[in-house]
N, C-alpha and C positions, 0 to 999 in steps of 0.2 A: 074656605080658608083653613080649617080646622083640618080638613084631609092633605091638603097641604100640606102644612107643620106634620102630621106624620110620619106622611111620604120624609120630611126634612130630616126626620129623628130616626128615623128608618134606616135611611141611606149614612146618617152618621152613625151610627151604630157598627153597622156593618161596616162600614171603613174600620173600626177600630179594630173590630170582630180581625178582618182580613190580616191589621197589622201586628195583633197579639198572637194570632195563631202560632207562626214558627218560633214567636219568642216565649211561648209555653212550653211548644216539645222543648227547646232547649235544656228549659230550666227544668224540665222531667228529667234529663239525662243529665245534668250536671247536678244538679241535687242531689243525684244517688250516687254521685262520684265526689262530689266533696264533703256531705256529709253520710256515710257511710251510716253510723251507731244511730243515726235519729231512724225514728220508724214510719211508715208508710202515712198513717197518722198527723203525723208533724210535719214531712212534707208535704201532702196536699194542704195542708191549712197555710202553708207560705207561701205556696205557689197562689191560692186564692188568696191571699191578702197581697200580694205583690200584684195580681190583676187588678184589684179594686185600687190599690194605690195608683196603678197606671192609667186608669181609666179616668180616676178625680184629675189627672196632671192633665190628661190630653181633652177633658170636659173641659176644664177651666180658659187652655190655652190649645185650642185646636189647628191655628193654620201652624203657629212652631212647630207641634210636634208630629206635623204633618210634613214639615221638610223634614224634619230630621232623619238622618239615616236610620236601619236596621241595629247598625253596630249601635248606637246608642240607647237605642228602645231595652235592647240585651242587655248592656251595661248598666242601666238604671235600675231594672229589674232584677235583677243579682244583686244587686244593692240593697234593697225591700228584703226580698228573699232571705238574703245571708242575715239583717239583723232582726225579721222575725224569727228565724228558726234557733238563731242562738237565745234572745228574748221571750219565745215563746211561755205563753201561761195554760196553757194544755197540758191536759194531765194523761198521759197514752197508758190507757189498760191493757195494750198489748203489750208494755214491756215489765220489770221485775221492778222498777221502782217506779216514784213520781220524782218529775225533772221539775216540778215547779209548781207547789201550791198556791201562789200569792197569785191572786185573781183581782181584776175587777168586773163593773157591771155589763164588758163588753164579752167578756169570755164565755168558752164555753165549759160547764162540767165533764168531768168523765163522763158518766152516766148519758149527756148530751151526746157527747160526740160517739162515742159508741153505738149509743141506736143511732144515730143519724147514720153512721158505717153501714150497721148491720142490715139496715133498711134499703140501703142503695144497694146492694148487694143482693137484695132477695126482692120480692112481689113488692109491689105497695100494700100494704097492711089495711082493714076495714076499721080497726080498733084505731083509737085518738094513742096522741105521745105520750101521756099520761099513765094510758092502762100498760102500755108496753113498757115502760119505766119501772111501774110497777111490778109486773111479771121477771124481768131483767135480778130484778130486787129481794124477790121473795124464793130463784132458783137461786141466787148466790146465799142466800141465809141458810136456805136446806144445804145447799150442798157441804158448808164451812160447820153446819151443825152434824153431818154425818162425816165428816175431819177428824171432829171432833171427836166422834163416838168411838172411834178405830184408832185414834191418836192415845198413847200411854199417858195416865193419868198423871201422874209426876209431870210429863211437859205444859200440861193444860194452861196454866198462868206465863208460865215462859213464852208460851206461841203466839197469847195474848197482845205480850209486850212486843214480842216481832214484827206481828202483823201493824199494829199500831207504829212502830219504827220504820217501817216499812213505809207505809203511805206517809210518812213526813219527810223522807225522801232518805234515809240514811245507809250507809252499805254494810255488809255485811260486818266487814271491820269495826267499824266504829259501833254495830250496836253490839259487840262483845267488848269493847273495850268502855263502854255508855253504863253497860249492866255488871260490870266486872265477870263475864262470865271467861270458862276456859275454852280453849281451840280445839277442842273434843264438843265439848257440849255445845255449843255454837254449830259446829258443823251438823249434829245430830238434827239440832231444832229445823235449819235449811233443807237437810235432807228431807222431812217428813212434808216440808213446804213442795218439795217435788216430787212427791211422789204419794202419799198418803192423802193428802188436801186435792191432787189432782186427780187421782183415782175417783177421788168421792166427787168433784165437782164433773168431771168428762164421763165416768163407765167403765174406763179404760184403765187398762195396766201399762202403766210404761215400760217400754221393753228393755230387757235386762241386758245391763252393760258390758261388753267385751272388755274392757281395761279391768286385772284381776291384779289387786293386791296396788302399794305404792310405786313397782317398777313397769315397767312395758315388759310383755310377755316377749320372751324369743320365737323367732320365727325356726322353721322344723333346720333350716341348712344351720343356724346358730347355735341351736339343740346337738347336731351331731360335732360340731367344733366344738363347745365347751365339754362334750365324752370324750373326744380324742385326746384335747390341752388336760382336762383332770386325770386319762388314764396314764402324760407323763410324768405326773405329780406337782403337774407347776400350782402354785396357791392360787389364792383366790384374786390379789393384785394382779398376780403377771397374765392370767387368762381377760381379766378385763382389760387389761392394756393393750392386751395381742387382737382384741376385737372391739375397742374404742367404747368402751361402758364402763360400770363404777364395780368395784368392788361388791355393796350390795346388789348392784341386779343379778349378777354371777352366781351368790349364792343363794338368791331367792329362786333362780332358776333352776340350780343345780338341788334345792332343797325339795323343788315341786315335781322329781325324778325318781321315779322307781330304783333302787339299787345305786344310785350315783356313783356312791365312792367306791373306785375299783380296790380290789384287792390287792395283796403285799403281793402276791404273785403274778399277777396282773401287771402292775407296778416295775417288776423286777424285768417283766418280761420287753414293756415297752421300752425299760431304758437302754435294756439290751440290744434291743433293733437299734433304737439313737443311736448307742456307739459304733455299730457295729456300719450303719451308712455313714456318722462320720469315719474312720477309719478306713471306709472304701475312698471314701474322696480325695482322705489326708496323703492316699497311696498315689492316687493320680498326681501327688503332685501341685495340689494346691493349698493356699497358705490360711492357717487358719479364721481369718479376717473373711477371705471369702465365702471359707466355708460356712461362715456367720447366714453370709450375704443368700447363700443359696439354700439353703436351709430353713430361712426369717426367723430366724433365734439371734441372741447376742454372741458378741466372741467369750466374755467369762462364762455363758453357759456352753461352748465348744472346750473350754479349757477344762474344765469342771468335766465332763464327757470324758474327756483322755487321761484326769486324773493329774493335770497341770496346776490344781490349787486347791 
């Protein structure tokens, strides 16, 4: 009788097993697609909590949800799904804040779900949960105490309070506006969070950023446009208009140039070729509007050229 009812529980099981299956890939691929910003973390804990929901619904009431079509098994589960991950009370240490400290006695801690990650990912461990908790604990202490050590002593209480801001879930904004601090010192404190604190916790040096300065560097064919447009004397406005950027990128780029500014003779010389191709065109015969046109300069700068104003 007893081998029975296994056999019975066996084979119901696996039925379910059968009818969750494609409704898991699903919700793997739609998960990544409708919530994008949540992390790997937060979606498999909804994808398992959305199986165990399903599982209690089709325990409870098995021949229903055994008619039931696919399309609905989907739709239920999307449902689960979508208000555990926006509900969620996991705290993901892969990302820069906590989305959600307010716990009860069913959750799981950082610290939990992290080794439970870290664990499926790697061997089975010989050590209990406990001692690797502990280990997890006491390289995150070195590591934020050797932060420390390398971090300028003036920021030491500052970073305090960050860090502490931080794990209560608040951004960046708000804890400069929390601490009255300024938008210089605020960004120093984060910078050191990326890179000083990571250094000491990883070994590693993060590699050094290509974006120089507050504008986007020019690329080399933009470099030789902004020496042609400066050696016709046009300013600083009319070169960023003529190549669709602001005023300061122009002259941070023309500033980070050996020799930039041409010469008065230089100068004299280019605008001489200018008139001198408008005047070939003006001969053929066309009107100064076009000459605008063929040239991608204005008509006041063709007029201006022949000494029309």
């Amino acid at each position: 009788m007893s081998h029975n009812d296994s056999t019975s529980n066996t084979t119901f099981e696996q039925y379910f097993e059968d009818r969750f299956a494609p409704v898991e890939a699903t919700l793997s691929i739609w998960g990544v697609r409708a919530f994008p910003r949540k992390g790997d973390l937060a979606r498999d804990e909804a994808l398992q909590q959305a199986r165990i929901v399903m599982w209690t619904q089709y325990s409870g009431d098995p021949e229903t949800w055994a008619s039931k079509p696919p399309q609905v098994w989907v739709a239920f589960s999307k449902q689960v799904y979508e208000h555990f991950i926006l509900h969620e009370k996991v705290v993901e240490r892969h990302t820069d804040y906590a989305e959600d400290l307010v716990r009860d006695d069913s959750d799981q801690t950082g610290d939990e779900a992290l080794s439970g990650k870290l664990r499926a990912q790697q061997q089975r461990s010989q050590y209990p949960r406990e001692t690797l908790l502990a280990d997890d604990r006491i390289d995150l202490e070195r590591g934020i105490r050797r932060g420390f050590e390398k971090l300028p002593e003036r920021y030491h209480a500052d970073m305090r309070l960050v860090m502490a801001d931080i794990m209560e879930g608040y951004s960046q904004i708000e804890i400069r506006q929390r601490h009255g601090w300024s938008d210089n010192h605020t960004r120093v404190l984060f910078r050191h969070l990326r890179t000083t604190f990571y250094e000491a916790l990883t070994g590693h040096k993060r590699p050094p950023c290509g974006y120089v300065g507050s504008k986007a560097p020019a690329t080399d064919d933009e470099l030789c446009q902004l020496c042609e447009l400066r050696a016709q004397g046009l300013s600083f406005v009319k070169i960023g208009a003529r190549l669709g950027y602001s005023q300061g990128w122009v002259m941070q780029n023309l500033r980070q140039m050996q020799h930039h500014r041409p010469t008065l003779t230089e100068r004299e010389q280019a605008r001489n070729e200018r008139i001198a191709e408008v005047q070939a065109l003006l001969d053929q015969g066309m009107k100064l509007r076009n000459i605008a046109v063929e040239l991608g300069t204005s008509y006041n700068t063709v007029r201006r050229l022949l000494g029309k104003c």
